[in-house]
N, C-alpha and C positions, 0 to 999 in steps of 0.2 A: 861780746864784752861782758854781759852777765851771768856769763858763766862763771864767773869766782865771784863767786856768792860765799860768804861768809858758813862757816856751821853754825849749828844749831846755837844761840844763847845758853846762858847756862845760872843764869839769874846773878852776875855778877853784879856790884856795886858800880857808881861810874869812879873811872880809873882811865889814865892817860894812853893812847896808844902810841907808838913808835910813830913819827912821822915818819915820810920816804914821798921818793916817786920812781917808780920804775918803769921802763918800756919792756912790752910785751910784742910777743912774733906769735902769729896764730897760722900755723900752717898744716892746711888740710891734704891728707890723702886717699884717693881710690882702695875699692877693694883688693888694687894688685899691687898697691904698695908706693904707686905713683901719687906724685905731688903735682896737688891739680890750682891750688892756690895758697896765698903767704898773702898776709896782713899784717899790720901792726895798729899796736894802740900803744895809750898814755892812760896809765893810774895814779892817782895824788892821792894820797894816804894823811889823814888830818890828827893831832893829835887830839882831834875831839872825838875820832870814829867816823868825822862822813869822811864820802872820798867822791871823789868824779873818776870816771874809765871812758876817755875818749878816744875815737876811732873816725878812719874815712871811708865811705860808701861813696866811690866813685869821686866828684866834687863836693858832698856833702861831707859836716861833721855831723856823729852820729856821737852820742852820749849816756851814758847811763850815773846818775846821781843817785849818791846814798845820804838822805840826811837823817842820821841816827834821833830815834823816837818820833820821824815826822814820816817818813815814807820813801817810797824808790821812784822816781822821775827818769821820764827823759825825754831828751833834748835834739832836736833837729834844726841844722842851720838853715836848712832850704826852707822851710814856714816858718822858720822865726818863734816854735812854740816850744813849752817843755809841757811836758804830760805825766800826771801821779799814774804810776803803773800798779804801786801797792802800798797800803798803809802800815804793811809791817815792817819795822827794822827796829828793833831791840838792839842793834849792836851785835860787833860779832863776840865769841870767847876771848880772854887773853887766858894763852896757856902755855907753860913750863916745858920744857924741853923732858921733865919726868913724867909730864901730864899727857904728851902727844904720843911717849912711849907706852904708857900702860894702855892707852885705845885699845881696846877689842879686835879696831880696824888696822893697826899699827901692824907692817910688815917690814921695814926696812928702811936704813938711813942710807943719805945719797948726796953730795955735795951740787951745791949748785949755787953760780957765780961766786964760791969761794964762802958760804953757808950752808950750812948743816940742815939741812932739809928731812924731813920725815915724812915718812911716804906711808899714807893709808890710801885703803883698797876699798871702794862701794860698789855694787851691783844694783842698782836703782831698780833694771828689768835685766830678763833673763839675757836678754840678747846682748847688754851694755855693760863693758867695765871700766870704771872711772877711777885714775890715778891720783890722788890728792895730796903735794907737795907741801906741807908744814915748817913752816921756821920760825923758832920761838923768839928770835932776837927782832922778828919783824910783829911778834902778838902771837903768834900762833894760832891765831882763827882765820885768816883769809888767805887760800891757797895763793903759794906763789910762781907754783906750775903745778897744771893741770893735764892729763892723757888721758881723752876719752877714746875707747876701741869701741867698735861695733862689730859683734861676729860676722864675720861675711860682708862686711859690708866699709863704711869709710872711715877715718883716724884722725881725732885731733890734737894735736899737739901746742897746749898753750902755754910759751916759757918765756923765762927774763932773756933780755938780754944788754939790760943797764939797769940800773940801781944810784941813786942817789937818795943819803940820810937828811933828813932836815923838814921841818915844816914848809909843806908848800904857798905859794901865792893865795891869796885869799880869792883871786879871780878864777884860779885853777880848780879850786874845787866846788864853789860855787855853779860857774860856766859863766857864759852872756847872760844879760840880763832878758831875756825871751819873755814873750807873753805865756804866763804861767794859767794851767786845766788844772784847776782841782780833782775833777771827779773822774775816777778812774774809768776808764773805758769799758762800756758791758758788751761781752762776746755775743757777735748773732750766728747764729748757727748756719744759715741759708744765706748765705749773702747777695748769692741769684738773686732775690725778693728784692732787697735793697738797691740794685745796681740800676741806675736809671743810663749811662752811656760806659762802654768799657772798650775803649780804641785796640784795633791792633798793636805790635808790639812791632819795629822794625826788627825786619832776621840779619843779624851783625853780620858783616862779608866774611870775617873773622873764623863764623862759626860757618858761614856755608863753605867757606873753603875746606874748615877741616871736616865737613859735613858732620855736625853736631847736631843731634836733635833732642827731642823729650819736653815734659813738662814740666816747668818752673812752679812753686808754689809760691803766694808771697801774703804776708801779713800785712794789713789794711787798715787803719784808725783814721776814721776820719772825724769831721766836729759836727757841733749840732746842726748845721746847714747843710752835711753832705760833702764839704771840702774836704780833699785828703790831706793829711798830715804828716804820716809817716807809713813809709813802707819800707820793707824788710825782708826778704826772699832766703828760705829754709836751704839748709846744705843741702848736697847730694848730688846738684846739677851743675854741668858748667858754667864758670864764672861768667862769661861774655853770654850766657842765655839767661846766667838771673839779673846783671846787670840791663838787659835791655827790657826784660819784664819787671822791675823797681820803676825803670823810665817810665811804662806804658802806663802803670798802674796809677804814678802820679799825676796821667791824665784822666781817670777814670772818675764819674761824678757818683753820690749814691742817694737814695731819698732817705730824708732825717730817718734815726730809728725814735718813737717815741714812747718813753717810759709815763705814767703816770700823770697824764696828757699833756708833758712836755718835751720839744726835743732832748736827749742827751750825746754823749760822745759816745761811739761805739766802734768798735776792730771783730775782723773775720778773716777767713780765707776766700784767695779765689786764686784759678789756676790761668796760666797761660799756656797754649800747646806751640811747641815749635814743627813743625814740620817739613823739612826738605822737598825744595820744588822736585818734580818729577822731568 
């Protein structure tokens, strides 16, 4: 869901944005071209600039909050918490339909749901090319489809497929009222260190039948007690082996990390392995 991230600021003044809400289809595919999973979210678009991008992981909702000059939070129903992920957000550009063509990046215009879309091109790494859909009746700063390619490797494809004009719900873009973390989460590099219990993961009948194997990666925040919070598992693997390693992890406990001889909130990686009975 965070992946439409606004571009760069560009030191505007504050100025209204187009309200909207649009649903989005995230569907990824394999290096062979196969579609290995399809998701959807909800974006609210505020005409103050924040917005909410909500999603489902399994039974949970899964959130990302932009509240322009305050920071990027987010939010998980299964803890009940929302989390500052970062203190930047300036807001994104509002930019002209003249503006998105003179880009540097600007390659070619493309209709989409019946708007005029402008397509710039980024190569972030060598291996990555990202599609960036612009429409200027929507602001012009926050893509409104997205194609990431990976050479050799998997394809995501992030697009509309409904639209509505209007100022959203004020609950919409907000979320639930959650017990809100200020302090953004500091990354531990060795999570090993931390890990005081980490259960196996059950192997989905699902995936032993179509005998799927490999290792899940997943993303890990937990609070200053060690309680996990939210977990998150990296593309690449199958869906039914990152879902059952999100499960496993939210059993997992950790020993506080402590900064400056206090607990704080902190996030890592740890892996799970699947591997097929013999």
């Amino acid at each position: 869901m965070a992946s439409l991230l606004c571009a760069g600021a560009l030191g505007q003044g504050r100025r209204a944005y187009p309200p909207y809400t649009v649903v989005n289809r995230v569907t990824e595919y394999d290096a062979k071209g196969e579609t290995i999973h399809v998701a959807t979210f909800t974006r609210y678009e505020s005409a103050t600039g924040d917005w909410r991008s909500v999603g489902k992981s399994g039974d949970d909702e899964l959130a990302t909050i932009y509240r322009r000059g305050i920071g990027v939070y987010q939010s998980n129903s299964r803890t009940s918490r929302t989390i500052k992920q970062s203190g930047h957000a300036p807001g994104c550009p509002l930019r002209t339909a003249e503006e998105l063509r003179n880009d540097p990046k600007f390659r070619r215009t493309e209709e989409v749901l019946g708007l005029m879309a402008y397509v710039l091109i980024d190569h972030p790494r060598a291996e990555v090319d990202i599609e960036h859909y612009y429409v200027s009746e929507l602001g012009g700063g926050t893509p409104f489809k997205q194609v990431t390619t990976y050479k050799n490797g998997p394809k995501f494809v992030n697009e509309p497929i409904s639209l509505t004009m209007g100022e959203p719900a004020a609950i919409d873009i907000t979320g639930p009222n959650y017990g809100v973390i200020e302090q953004e989460p500091i990354f531990v590099q060795n999570m090993g260190e931390q890990l005081l219990s980490k259960p196996d993961p059950d192997y989905p009948a699902e995936a032993l039948a179509q005998r799927l194997s490999g290792i899940v990666r997943v993303m890990v925040t937990f609070d200053e007690t060690g309680r996990v919070i939210v977990v998150t598992a990296t593309a690449g693997s199958p869906q039914v082996l990152r879902d059952a390693a999100v499960e496993a992890a939210y059993k997992a406990s950790f020993k506080p990390v402590i900064v400056e001889e206090r607990p704080v909130v902190a996030k890592g990686m740890i892996d799970y392995q699947f591997v097929l009975p013999k």
